[in-house]
C-alpha positions as CSV (number, residue, x, y, z in Angstrom):
1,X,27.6,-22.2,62.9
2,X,25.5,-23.9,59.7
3,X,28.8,-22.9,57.3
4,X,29.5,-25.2,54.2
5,X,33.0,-24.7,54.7
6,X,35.1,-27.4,56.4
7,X,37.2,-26.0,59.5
8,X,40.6,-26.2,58.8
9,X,43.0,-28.2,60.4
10,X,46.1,-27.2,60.7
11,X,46.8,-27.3,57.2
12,X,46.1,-30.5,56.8
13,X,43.1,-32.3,54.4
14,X,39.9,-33.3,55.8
15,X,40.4,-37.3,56.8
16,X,37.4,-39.3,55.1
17,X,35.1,-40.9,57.8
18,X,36.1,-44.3,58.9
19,X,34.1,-46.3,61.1
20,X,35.3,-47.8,64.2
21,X,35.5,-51.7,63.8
22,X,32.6,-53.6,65.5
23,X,33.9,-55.7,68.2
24,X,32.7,-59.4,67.6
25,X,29.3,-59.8,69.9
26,X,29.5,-62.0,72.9
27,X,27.0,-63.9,74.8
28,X,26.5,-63.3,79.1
29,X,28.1,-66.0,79.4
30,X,31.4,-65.6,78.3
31,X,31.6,-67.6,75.1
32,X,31.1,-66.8,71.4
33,X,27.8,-65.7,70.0
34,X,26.0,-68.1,67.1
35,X,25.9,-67.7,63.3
36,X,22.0,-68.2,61.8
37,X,20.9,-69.5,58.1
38,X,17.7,-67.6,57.4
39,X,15.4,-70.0,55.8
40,X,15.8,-68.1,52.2
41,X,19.6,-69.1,52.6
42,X,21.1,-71.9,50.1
43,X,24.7,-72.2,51.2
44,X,26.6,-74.5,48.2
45,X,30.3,-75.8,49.9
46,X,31.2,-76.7,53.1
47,X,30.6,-74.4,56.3
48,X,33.1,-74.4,58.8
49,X,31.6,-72.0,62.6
50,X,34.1,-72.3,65.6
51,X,30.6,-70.5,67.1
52,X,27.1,-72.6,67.4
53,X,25.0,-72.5,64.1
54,X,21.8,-72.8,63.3
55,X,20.4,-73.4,60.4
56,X,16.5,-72.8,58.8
57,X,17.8,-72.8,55.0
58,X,19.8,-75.2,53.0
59,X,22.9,-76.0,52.9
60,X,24.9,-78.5,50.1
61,X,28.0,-79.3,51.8
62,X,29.8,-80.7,54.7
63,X,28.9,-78.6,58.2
64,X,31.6,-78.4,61.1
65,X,30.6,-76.3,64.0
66,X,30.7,-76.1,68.1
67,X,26.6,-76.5,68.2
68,X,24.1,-77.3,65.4
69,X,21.0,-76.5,65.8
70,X,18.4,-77.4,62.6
71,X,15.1,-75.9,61.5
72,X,12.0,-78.1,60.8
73,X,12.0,-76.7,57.3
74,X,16.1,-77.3,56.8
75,X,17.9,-79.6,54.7
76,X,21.6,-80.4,54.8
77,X,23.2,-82.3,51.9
78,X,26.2,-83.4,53.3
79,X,28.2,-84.6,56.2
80,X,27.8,-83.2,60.1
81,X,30.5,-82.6,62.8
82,X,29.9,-81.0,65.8
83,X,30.0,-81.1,69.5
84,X,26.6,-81.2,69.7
85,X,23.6,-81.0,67.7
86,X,19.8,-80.5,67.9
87,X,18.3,-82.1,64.6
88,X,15.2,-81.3,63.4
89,X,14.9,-81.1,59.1
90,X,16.1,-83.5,56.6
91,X,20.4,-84.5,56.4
92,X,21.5,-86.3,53.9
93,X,25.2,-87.3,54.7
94,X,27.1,-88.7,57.8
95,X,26.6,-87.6,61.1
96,X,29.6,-87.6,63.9
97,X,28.3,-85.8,66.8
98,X,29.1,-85.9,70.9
99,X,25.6,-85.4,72.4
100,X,22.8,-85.9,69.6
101,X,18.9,-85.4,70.0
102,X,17.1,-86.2,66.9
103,X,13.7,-84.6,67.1
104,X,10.6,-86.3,65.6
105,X,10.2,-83.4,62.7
106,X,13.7,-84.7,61.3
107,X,14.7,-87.6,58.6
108,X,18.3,-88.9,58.8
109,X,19.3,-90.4,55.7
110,X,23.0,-91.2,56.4
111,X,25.3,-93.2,59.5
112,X,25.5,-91.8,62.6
113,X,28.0,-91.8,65.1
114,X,27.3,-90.6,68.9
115,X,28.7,-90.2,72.5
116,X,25.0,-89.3,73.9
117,X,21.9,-89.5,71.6
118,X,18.2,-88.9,72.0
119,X,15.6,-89.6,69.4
120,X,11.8,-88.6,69.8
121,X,8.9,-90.5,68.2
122,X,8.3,-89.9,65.0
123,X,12.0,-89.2,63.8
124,X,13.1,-91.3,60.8
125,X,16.2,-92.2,60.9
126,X,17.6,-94.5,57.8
127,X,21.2,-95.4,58.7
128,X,23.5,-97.3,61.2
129,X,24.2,-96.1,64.8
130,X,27.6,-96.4,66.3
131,X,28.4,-95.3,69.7
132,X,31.7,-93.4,69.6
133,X,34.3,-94.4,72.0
134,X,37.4,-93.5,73.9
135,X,40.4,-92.0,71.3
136,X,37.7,-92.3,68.6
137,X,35.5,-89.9,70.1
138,X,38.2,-87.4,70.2
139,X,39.5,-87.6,66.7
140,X,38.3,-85.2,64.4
141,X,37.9,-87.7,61.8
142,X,34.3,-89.6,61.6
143,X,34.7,-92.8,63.2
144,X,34.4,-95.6,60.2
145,X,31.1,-98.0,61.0
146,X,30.9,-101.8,60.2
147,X,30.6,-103.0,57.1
148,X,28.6,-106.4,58.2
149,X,26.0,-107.1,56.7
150,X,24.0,-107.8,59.9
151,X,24.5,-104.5,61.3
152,X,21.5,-103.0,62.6
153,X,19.5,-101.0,60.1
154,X,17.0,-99.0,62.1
155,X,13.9,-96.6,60.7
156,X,11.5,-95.0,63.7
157,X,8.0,-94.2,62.7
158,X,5.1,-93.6,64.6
């Protein structure tokens, strides 16, 4: 019962333990699970999630993902694509992004492109605005903003 000695099998060697692969974890709902950046996380390149992300650390590169959300204490250094996003530390790069809320923690220092945006009091937000449209808002490419001068320069602070 408690012997050292392996059983034999058949002649054949012991096999070394493998693990059975993890299946990748799904949510209730039928789609993909999200990806988290602990806030002792610095992440230097780009970050590409076909899952939501959220991120509490820092991250110095460009950020393309099905859902962002961001931590109060976050930075990002670089640009952000996604389908949607929930923005609440410091970006510093372009954002193209279908439905946007921009929560009064968070300071935007780059141009922003939306189909749906909400922006609390408080947020500061130094860049332009430009409401994507039609074949724009499907490319995956950033739609390019105006170069007028007059274009509108806006900075919310309570």
């Amino acid at each position: 019962m408690f012997s050292k000695k392996a059983p034999e099998q058949n002649g054949a060697a012991p096999r070394p333990y493998a693990p059975e692969p993890m299946p990748a974890p799904r949510n209730p709902n039928g789609g993909s699970t999200f990806s988290v950046l602990g806030a002792d996380i610095v992440v230097t390149g780009d970050v590409k999630a076909g899952a939501d992300l959220h991120i509490d650390g820092r991250v110095e590169g460009d950020i393309t993902c099905a859902s962002l959300v961001q931590g109060e204490g976050s930075e990002i250094a670089g640009a952000v694509r996604a389908d949607s996003a929930r923005l609440a530390g410091t970006v510093r790069g372009s954002i193209d992004v279908g439905s946007l809320v921009i929560l009064k923690s968070a300071r935007i220092h780059g141009d922003v492109s939306y189909d749906a945006l909400t922006i609390e009091q408080g947020a500061e937000v130094d860049g332009r605005f430009a409401h994507r449209t039609g074949a724009a808002a499907r490319t995956e490419e950033p739609v390019p903003l105006a170069q007028d001068e007059d274009a509108a320069r806006i900075s919310l602070v309570s």
